[in-house]
FIDREN-304859 format. One record per residue: x, y, z of N, C-alpha, C, O in turn. Coordinates in steps of 0.1 Angstrom, whole numbers, plus 5000, padded with zeros to 4 digits. Each point is the difference from the previous one (the first is absolute). Last residue first. Layout:
<sites>
XYZXYZXYZXYZ;...
</sites>
This chain:
<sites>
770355978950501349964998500750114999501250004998;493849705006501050174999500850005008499949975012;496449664958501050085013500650114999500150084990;494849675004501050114994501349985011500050005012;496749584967499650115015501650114993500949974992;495949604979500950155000500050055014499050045005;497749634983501249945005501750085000501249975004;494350114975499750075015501349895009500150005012;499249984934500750155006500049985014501050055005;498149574966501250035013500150095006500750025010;494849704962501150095001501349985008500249895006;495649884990500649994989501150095001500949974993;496650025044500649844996500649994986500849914997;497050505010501149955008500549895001501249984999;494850114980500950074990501549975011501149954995;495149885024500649914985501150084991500849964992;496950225049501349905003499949924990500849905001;496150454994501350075004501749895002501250014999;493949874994500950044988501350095004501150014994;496149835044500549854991500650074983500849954993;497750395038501749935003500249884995501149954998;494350274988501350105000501249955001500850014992;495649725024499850004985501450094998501049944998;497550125040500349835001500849974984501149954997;496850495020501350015005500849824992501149984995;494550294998500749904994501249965001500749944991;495250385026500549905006500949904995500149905007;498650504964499350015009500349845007500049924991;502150124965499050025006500150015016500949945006;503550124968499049974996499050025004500050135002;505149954981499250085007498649884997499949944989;505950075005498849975000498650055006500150025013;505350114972499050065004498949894998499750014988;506150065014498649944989499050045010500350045011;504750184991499149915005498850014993499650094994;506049995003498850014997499149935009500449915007;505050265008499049914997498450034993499450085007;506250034988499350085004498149905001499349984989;505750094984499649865010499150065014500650015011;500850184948500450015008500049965009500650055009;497049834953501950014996500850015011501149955001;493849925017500450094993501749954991500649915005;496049705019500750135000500450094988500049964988;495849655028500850044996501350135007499850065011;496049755001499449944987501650054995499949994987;497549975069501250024992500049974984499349894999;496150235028501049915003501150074990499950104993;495150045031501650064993500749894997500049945011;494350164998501049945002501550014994500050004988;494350115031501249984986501050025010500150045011;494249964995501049925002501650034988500049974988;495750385018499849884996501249955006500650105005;497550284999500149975016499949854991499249925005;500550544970499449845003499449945009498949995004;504750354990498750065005498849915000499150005008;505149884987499750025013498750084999499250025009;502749814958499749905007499750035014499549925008;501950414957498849944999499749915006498749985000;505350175004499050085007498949944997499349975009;505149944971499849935011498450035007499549925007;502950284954499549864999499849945013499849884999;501550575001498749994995499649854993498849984995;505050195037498549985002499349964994499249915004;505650214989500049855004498450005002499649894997;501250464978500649894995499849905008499549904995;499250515021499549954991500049854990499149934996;504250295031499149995014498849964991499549915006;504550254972499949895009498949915004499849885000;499350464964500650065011500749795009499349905000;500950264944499049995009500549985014501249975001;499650104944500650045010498850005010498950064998;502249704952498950095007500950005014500849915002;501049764968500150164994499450075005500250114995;499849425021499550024987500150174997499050054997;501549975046499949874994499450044987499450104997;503650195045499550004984499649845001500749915006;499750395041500549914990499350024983499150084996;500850205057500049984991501149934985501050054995;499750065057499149984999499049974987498949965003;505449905027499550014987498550045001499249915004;503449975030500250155001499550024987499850124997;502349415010499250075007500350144996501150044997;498449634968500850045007499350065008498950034998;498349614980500850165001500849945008500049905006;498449634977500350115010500250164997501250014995;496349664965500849975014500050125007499350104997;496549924975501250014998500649935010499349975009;496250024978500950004992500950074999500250064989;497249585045500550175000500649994984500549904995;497249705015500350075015499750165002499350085006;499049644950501150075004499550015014498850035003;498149664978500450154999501350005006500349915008;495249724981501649995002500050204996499250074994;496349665028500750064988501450045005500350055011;495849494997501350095005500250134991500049974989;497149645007500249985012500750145008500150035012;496049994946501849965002499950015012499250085006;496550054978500449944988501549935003500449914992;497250395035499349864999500449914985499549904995;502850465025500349915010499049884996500049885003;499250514974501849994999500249875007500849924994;495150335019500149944986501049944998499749884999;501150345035499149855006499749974982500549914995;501950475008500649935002498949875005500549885000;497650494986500849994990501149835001500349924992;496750305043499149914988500550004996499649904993;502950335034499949895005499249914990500449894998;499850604989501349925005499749845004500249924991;496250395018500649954979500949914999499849884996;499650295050499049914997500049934984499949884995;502850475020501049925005498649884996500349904993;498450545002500949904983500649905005500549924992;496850285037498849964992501249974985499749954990;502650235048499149895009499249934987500049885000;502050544997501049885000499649914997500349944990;497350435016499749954992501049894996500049934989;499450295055499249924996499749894986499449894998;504150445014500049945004499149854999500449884999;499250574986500849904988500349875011500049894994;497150445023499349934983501549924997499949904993;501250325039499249895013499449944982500149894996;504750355001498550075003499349825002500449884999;505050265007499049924993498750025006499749995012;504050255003499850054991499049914993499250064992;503049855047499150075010499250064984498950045002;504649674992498849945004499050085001498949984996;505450204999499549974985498949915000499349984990;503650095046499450135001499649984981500350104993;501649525022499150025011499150174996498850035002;505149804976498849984994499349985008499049944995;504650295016499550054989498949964993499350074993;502849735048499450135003499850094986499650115002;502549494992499349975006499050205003499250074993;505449924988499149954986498449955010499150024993;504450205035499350104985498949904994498850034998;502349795056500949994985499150164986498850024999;499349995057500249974993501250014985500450114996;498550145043500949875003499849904987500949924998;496650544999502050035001500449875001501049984993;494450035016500250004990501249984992500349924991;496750065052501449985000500750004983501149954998;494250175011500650045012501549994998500850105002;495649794960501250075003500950055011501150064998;497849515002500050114988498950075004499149965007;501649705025500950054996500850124992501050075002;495049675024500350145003501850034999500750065007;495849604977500849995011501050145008500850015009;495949954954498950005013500849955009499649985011;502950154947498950155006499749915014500350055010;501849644962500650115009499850125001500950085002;496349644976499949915011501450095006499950025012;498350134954498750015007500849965010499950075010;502749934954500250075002498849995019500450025012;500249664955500849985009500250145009500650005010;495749944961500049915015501550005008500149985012;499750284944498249985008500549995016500250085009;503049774951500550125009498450045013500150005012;499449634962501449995008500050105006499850015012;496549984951500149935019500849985005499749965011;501350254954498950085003499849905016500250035012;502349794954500950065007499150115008500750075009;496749684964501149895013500650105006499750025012;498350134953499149995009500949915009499950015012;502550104951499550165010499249935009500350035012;501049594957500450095006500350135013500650025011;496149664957500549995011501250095008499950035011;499149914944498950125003500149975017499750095007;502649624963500550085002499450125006500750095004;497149534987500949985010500750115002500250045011;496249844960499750075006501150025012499750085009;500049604958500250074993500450135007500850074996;499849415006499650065012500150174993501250045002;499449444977499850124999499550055013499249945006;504049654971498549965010500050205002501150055002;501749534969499250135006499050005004499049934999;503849625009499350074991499750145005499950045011;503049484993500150095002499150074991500049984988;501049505044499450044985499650205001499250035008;504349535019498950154996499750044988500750014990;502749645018498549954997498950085003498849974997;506250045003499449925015498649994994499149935006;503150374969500949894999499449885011500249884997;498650575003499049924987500949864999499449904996;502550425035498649945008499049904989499249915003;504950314988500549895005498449945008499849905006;500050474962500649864990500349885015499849884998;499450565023498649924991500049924991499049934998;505150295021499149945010498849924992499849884998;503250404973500249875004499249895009499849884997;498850624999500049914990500749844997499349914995;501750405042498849984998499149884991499349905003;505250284997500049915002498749945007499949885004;500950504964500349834999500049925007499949884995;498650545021499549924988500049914992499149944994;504150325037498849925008499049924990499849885001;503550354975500849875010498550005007499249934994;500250464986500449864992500049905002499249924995;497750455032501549934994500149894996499549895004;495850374994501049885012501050014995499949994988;495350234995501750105007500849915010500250035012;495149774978500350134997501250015006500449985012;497249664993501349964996500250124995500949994992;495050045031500849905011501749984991500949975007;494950244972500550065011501249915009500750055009;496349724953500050155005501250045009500949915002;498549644984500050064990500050134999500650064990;500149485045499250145000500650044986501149944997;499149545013500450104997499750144996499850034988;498949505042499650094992500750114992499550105004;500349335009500450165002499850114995500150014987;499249445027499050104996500850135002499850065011;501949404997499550125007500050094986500849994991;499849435023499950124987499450115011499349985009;502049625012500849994988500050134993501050064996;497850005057499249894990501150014988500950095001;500049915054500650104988499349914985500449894996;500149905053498850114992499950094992499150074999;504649665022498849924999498950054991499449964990;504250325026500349944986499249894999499949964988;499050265053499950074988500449934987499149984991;499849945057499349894989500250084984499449994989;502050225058500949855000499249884985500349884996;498950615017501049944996500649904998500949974993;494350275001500749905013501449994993500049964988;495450445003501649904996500449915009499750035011;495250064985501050095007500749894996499749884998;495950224974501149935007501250055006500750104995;493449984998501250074998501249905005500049955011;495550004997500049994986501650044995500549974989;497450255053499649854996500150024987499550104994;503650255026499350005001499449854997500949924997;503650175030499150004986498749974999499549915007;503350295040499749894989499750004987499650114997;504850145023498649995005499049894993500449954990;505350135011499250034996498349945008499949905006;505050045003500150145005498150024994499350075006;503449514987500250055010499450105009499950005012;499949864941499749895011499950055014499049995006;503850254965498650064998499049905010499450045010;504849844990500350115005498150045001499350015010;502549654960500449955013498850135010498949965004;502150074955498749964998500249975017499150045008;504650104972499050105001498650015006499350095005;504249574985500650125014498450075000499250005010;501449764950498849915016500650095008499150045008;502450194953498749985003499649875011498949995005;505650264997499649884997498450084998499750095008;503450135020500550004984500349914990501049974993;495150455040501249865002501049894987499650004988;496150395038501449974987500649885005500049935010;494250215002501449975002501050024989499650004988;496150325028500549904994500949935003500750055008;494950374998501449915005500049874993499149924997;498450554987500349875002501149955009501150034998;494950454987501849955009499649824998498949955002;497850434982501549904990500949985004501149994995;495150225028499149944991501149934989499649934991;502050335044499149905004499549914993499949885003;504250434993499349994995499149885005500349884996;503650145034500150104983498650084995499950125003;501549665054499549994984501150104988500950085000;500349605044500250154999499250034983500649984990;498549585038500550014991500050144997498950044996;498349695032501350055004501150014996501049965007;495149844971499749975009501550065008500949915001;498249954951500950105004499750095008500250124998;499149314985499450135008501350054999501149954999;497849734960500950035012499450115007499550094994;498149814976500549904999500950005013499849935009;498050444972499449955011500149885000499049955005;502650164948499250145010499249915011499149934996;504149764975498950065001499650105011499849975012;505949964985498449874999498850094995500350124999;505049994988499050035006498549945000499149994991;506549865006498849954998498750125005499749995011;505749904972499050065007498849974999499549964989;505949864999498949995003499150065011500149985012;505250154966499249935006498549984996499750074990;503750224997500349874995499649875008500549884999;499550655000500749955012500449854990501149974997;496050314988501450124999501149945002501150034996;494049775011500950004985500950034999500749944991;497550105052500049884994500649944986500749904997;497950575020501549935008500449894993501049994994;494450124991501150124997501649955004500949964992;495149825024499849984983501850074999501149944999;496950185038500549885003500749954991501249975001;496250415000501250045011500849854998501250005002;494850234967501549905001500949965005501149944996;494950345013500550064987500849894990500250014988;498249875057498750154999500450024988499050034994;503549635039499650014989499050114999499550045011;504049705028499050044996500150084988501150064999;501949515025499650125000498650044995499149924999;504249675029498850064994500250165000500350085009;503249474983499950125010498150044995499549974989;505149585013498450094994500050165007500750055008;503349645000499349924993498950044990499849954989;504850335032498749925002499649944996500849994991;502950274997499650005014498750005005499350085006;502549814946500549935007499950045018500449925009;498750284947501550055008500449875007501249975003;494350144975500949944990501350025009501049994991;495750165035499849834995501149954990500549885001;499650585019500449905010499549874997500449905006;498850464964501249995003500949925005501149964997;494150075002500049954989501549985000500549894997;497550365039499949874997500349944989500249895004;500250564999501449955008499449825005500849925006;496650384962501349974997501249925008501049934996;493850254998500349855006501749984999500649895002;496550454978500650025010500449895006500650025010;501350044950499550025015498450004997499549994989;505749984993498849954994499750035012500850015009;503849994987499249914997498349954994499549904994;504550464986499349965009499549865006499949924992;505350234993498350004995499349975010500349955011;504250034993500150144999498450024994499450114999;502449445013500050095009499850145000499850075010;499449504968500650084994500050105006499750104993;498249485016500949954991500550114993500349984988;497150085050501249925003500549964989501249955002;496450505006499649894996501349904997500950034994;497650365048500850004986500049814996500249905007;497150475023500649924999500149944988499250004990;501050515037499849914987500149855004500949985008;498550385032500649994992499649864988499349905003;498550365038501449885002500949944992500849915003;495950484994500550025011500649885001501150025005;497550044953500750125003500249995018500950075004;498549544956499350075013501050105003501249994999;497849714958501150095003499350125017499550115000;498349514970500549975016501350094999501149965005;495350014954501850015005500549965010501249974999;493850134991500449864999502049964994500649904996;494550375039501350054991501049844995500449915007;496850185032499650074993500850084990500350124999;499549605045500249944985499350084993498849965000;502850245041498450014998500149834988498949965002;505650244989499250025015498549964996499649994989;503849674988499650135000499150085009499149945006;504049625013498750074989500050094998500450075009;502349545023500350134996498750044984500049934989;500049635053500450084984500050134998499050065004;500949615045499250084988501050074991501050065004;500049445026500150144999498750064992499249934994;501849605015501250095002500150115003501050045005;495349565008500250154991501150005008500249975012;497549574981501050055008500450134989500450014988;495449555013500950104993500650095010499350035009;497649695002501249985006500850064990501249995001;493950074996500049874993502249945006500549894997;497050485020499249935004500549834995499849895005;501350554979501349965014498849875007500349965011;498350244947501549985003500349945013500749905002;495350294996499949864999501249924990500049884997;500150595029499049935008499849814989500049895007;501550504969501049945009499749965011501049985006;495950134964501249944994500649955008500249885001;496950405018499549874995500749934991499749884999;502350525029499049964994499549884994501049934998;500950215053500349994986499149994988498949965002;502350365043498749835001500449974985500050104993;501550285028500349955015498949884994499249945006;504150434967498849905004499749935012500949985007;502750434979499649855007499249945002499849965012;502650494962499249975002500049835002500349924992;502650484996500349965013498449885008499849975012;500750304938501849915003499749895016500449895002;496450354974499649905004501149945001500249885001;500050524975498850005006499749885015499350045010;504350024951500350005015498850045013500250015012;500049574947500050115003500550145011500349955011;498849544973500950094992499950155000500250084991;497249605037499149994984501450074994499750044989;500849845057500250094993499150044990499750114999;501149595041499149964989499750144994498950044999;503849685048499750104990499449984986500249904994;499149775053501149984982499350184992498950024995;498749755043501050045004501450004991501249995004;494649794970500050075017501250005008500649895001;498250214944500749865007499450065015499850125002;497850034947500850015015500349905006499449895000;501450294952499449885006500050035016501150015007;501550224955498550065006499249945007499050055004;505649864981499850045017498750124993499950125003;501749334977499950154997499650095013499549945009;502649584999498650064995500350164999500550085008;502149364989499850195004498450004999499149934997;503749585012499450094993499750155008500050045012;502249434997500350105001499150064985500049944989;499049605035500450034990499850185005499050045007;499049625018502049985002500450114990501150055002;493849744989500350005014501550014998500549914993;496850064972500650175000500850005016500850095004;496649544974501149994994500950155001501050034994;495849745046499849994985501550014994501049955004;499449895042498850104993500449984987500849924995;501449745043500550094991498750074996499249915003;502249835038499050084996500150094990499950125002;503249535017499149964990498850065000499049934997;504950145024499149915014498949944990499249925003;504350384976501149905011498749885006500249885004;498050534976500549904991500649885006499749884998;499450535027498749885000500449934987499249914999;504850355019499249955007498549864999499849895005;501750444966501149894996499749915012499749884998;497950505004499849974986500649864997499449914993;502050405039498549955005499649904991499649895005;504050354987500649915009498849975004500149905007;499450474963500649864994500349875003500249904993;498250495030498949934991500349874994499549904998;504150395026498949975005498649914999499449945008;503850324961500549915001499149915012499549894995;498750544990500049874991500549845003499549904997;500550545032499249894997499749904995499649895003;504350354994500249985009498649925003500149885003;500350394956501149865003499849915013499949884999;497650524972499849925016500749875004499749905007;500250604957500349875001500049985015500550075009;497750334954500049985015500649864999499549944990;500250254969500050115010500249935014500950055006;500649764944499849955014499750165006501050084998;501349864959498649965000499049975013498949954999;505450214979499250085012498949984999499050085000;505349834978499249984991498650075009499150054993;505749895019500050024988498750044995500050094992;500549785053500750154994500250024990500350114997;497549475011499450115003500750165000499550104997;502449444996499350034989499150125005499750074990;502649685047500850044989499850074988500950084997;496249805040501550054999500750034994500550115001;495949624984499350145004501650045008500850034991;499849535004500050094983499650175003500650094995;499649595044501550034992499950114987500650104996;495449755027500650085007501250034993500350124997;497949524989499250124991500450165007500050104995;502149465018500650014992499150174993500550104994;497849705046502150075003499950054983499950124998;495949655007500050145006501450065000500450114997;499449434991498950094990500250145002500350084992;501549585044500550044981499750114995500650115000;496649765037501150095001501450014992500950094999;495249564993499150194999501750125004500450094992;501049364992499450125011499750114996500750084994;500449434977500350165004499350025013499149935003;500149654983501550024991500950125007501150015004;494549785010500950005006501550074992501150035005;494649864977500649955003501249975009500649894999;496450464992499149895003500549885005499649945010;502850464972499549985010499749895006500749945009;499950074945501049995009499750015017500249905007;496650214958500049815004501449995009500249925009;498550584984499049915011500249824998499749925009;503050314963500350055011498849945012500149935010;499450074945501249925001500249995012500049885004;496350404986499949884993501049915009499749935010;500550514985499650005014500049825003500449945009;503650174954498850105005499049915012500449905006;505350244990499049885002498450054995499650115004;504550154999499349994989499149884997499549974990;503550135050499250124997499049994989498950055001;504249565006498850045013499250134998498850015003;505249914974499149934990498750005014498950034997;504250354997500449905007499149944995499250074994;503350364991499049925000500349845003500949944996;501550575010500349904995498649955002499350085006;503150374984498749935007499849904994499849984988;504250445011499349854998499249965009500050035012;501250494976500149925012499549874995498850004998;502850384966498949975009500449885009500849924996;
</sites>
């Protein structure tokens, strides 16, 4: 394989990089050459990039370096290179969703993401390559093809958010935003060995955002630091309700209290995990008790009964919403097999089961606010497993045989049907050197609370000081 060198500027996180700035040390058009270098290079390997705008970017960059030079530096996202998934609309920037439905498609107004991205002088490289529609969590895309996971090229990365999560741990970029409905973010993020964050349901707008599921689409940031993370969300998210605390970066390890409250689920959540993920799962929570978390069961009995009805509102709505665009079935044929199979498996969920989603997802949630009134947090597996192979569609855990597409979802889903706050960080690797991810999930607005545990376990750690080469 072709060397891919790493430069210590690519692996700056947003942190480092906005005091450099600040300082004069570096330039926005640094920042941009070198993430431009890596997407060059790292993209025929790994094809995480649909669309790239070098030519703007660089442009932005010299604007950027411009008002630093005169001492109008912005926040901390002002100069700093980042993606954005291409369901996002950009204006005058193709916006595929991954698909060929929408291969040739040009916004002409962006969405609210990227309206307060580019507001804050953050600088887009490009859009990400995704599963089509994100509807589907392999990012093995049949019209632009697989994007393949950088610390082992022949596995998945994880989707749908795949070719963001690719381009954070790679080093061609700083951040990126994607979206969530099953785990789009959760998912990459773990595979990847990075940091995901899906915020509270209507935390972030998905305000010209190519939908999924209405009632369980999230947008989020990656990136491959929790303050990167927090940076980003700062950035991109809406207000909090009164009584509620929005994260600040700048007062985090200030505000990180001595002792935290965890809950460990008992049901459903450590069903059928691999080995290795489970030790090192299991280690994670000795290093969080080690800092002065205090760890307890905590029961959610009714969780596994979540299932069918989630997947009842995915398929529902995602199906509704390419019927009233007058995609399905008119254009049927353009669509990937595994998408156009579970679109025509929407048209099959009856309006009683639909409805009756609605009245367990309500169960559901009193199980978890119970849960929450007793602990700050509950700890879970990311995923219990590392990466498939691509083209795999069925694995063994623990001696039972189950589909892919099951395996990476069904710990991640509950939070979306929720619409509670969770989060991925790095907690380890495989024999095969293959990355785990830890899973925090909490209340309804607790983003603040979530990343101050999320950055004690990191401060205590190294994994997210891991980036992949390939060689």
């Amino acid at each position: 394989m072709p060397s891919f060198s790493q430069s210590p500027l690519e692996f700056l996180s947003i942190e480092e990089a906005g005091r450099l700035l600040r300082k004069k040390e570096i330039s926005p058009v640094e920042l941009v050459d070198a993430a431009l270098a890596r997407i060059e290079r790292g993209n025929p390997m790994l094809n995480a990039f649909l669309t790239i705008v070098a030519d703007e970017a660089r442009r932005q960059a010299s604007a950027a370096e411009r008002a630093i030079r005169r001492g109008d530096a912005g926040g901390p996202l002002h100069g700093i290179p980042i993606s954005l998934k291409d369901n996002f609309w950009t204006r005058g920037i193709r916006t595929t969703a991954g698909s060929k439905i929408l291969a040739n498609f040009v916004p002409d107004e962006d969405s609210i993401v990227a309206s307060r991205l580019a507001h804050t002088g953050a600088i887009l490289l490009g859009k990400t390559n995704m599963h089509e529609f994100a509807y589907g969590i392999t990012n093995e895309n049949p019209h632009y093809g697989p994007v393949c996971n950088p610390w082992a090229q022949e596995r998945i990365s994880g989707g749908s958010s795949g070719g963001s999560a690719v381009a954070v741990a790679t080093g061609m970029g700083f951040a990126s935003m994607g979206t969530d409905t099953g785990g789009s973010i959760r998912i990459p993020a773990s595979l990847c060995g990075i940091v995901g964050l899906k915020p509270t349901y209507g935390l972030v707008s998905v305000a010209g955002v190519v939908p999924l599921a209405e009632t369980m689409d999230h947008a989020g940031p990656l990136g491959r630091t929790v303050t990167d993370v927090c940076i980003v969300l700062q950035a991109v998210a809406g207000k909090y309700p009164k009584g509620a605390q929005a994260p600040d970066h700048r007062k985090f390890r200030k505000s990180i209290p001595r002792r935290f409250r965890l809950g460990w689920p008992k049901e459903y959540l450590f069903d059928r995990v691999d080995a290795e993920v489970r030790r090192a799962i299991d280690a994670a929570g000795k290093t969080l008790e080690s800092l002065g978390t205090r760890i307890e069961e905590v029961s959610l009995p009714h969780l596994a009964d979540s299932v069918d009805p989630s997947t009842n509102i995915a398929m529902a709505e995602a199906t509704r919403y390419h019927e009233s665009q007058g995609f399905f079935p008119a254009r049927a044929a353009e669509y990937g097999e595994d998408v156009r199979k579970r679109l025509e498996m929407g048209r099959e969920v009856r309006a009683v089961d639909y409805l009756n989603a609605f009245a367990v997802k309500g169960e559901i949630e009193k199980e978890f606010q119970a849960a929450y009134a007793r602990v700050d947090a509950i700890i879970a597996p990311a995923l219990p497993i590392a990466a498939p192979r691509i083209g795999e569609n069925e694995l063994m855990i623990e001696g039972e045989k189950e589909t892919v597409r099951s395996a990476l979802v069904r710990l991640n889903r509950p939070a979306n049907l929720t619409g509670d706050p969770a989060i991925s960080i790095p907690c380890g690797f495989t024999r095969a050197g293959l990355p785990i991810g830890l899973q925090l999930m909490g209340a309804h607005w607790s983003e603040a609370r979530l990343l101050a545990i999320a950055l004690a376990y990191e401060d205590a750690t190294e994994w997210h000081k891991r980036h992949p080469i390939l060689s």
